[in-house]
C-alpha positions in Angstrom: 0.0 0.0 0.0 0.9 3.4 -1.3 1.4 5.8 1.7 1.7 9.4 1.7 4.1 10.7 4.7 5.5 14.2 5.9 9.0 14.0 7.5 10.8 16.0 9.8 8.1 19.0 10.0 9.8 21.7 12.0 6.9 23.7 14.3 7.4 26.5 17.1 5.7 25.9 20.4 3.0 28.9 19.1 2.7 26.4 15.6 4.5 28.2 12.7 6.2 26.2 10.3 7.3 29.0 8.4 8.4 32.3 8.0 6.5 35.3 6.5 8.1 35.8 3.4 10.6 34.0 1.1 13.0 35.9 -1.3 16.4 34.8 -2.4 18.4 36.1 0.8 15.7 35.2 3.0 14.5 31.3 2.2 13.6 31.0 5.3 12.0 34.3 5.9 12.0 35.1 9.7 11.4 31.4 10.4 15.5 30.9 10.6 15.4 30.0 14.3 13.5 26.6 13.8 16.0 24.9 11.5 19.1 25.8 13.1 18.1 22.6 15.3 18.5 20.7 12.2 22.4 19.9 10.6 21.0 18.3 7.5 23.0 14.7 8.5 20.6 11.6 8.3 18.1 12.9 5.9 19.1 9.7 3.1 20.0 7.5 6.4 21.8 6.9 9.5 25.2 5.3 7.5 26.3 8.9 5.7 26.3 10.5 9.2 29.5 11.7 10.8 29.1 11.4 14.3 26.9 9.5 16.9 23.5 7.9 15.1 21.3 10.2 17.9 17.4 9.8 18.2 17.1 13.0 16.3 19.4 11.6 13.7 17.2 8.4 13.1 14.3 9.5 12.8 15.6 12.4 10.3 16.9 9.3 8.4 12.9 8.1 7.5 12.8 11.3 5.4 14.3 9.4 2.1 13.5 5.8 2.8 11.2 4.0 0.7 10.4 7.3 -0.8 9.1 7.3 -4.7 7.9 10.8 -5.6 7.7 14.0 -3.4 5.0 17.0 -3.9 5.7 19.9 -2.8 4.4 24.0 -2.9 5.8 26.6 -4.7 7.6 28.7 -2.4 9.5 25.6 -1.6 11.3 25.4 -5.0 11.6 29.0 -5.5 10.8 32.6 -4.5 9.2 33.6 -7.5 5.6 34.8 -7.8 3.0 35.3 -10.7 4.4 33.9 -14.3 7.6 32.3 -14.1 10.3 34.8 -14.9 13.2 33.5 -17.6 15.8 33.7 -15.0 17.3 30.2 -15.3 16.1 29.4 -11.8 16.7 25.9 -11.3 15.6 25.9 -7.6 17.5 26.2 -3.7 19.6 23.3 -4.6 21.4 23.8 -8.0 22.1 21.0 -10.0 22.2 18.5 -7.2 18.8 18.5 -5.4 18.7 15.9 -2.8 15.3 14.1 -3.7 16.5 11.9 -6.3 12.8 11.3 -7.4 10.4 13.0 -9.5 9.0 15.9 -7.6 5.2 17.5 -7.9 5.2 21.6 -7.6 1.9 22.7 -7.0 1.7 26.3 -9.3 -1.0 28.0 -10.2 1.5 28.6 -13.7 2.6 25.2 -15.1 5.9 25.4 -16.9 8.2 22.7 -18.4 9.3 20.0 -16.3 13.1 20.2 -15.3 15.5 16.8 -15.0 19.0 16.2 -13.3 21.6 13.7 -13.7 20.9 12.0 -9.9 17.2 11.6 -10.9 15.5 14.8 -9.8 12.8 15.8 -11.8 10.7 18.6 -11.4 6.9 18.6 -12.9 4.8 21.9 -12.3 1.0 21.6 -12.0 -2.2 23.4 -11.1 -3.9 20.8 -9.6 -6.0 19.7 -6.6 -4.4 17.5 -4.1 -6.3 14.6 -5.2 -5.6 14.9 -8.9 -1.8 15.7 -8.2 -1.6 13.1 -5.1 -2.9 10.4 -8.5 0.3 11.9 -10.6 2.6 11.5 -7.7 1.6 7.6 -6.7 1.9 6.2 -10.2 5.5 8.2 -10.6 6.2 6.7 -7.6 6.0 3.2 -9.2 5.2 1.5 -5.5 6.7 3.7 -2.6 5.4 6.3 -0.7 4.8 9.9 -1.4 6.0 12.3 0.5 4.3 15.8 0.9 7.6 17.8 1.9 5.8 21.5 2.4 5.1 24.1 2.9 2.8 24.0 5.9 0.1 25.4 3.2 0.5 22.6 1.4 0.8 20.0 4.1 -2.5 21.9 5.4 -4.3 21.2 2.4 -3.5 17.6 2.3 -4.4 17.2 6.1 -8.1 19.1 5.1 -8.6 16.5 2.0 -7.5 13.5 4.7 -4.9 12.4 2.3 -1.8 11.9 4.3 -1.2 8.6 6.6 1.8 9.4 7.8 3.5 12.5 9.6 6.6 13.4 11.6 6.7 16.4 13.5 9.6 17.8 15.7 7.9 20.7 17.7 11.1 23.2 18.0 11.5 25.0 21.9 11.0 28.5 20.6 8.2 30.9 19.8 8.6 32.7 16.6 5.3 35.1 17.5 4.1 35.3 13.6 4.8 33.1 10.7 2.6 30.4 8.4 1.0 28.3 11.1 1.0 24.5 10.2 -2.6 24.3 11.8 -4.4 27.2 11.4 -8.6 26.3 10.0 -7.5 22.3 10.3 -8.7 21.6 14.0 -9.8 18.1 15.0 -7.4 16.3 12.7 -6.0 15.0 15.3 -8.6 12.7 16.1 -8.1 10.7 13.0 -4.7 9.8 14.1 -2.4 7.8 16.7 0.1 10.0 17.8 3.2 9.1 19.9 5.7 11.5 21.2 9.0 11.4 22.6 11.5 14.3 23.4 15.2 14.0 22.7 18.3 15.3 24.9 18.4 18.2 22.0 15.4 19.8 22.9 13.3 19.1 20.3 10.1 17.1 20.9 9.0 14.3 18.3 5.3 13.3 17.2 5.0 10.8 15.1 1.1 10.8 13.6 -0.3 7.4 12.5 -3.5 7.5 10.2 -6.3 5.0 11.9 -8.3 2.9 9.9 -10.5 4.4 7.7 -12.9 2.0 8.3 
């Protein structure tokens, strides 16, 4: 079974996710403080770390395993807005994004798709997240999906009851203002098992298991 999972979902104590803005000095946009937690070791598993395999660490490492296709918003592959400039933006990562899959950007402008050499491949759509979820699971050709953000777009998923699968790691701080990854989406947690565990970093851990449907 085909399942669709978000990994390694940063959230303030006061539930932002993100920062106000994005630009090309700002990716992050006022939201800095939740990912310094995060050293980017792990995320394609536990054997390319350098250094101790951690709790944090291992369960960074679920973000790439058994993954098939990712989908993901806008603002996560660029700061643009409106029709897509022709600036030869080829998204955060240059030519070495880390997702090795084919990868769904939700745009109100489709454009041509983009490929790399290490098997990234960008498709951009105007789509609902049921029609683009159905793209993403047959790209996927048997693994998961994984929704990898914004918190718009995970919220969207979460108020269609598409996704089976989330981590969270709820950062110590308050950020005071920011994209909230709950905001119009209350009582979703009662369609999930939800375990939680802290870690000697700080950070607290939710892991969010869809019940039956049935």
């Amino acid at each position: 079974m085909v399942r669709v999972r978000v990994h390694s979902q940063f959230v303030s104590l006061d539930g932002y996710s993100a920062g106000d803005y994005v630009t090309f000095d700002e990716p992050i946009g006022g939201a800095q403080a939740l990912f310094g937690w995060f050293d980017g070791q792990g995320i394609e598993g536990i054997g390319g770390v350098d250094g101790p395999v951690t709790l944090d660490r291992a369960l960074f490492a679920m973000w790439g395993q058994g993954i098939g296709a990712e989908i993901m918003g806008r603002k996560k592959f660029g700061p643009q807005e409106g029709p897509w400039p022709d600036d030869g933006w080829r998204g955060w990562w240059g030519e070495e994004p880390p997702f090795k899959t084919p990868c769904f950007v939700l745009t109100h402008h489709p454009r041509e798709s983009m490929e790399f050499p290490n098997g990234t491949s960008f498709h951009f759509v105007d789509a609902t997240a049921e029609a683009v979820l159905s793209q993403a699971v047959d790209a996927a050709n048997g693994l998961d999906v994984r929704i990898g953000g914004g918190p718009s777009t995970i919220r969207q998923f979460l108020a269609a009851d598409l996704i089976d699968f989330m981590h969270v790691a709820i950062v110590p701080i308050t950020l005071g203002t920011g994209v909230s990854l709950w905001e119009g989406i209350s009582g979703i947690e009662d369609r999930f098992t939800i375990e939680t565990i802290g870690s000697s970093s700080g950070l607290t851990h939710q892991l969010w298991n869809r019940k039956d449907r049935g």
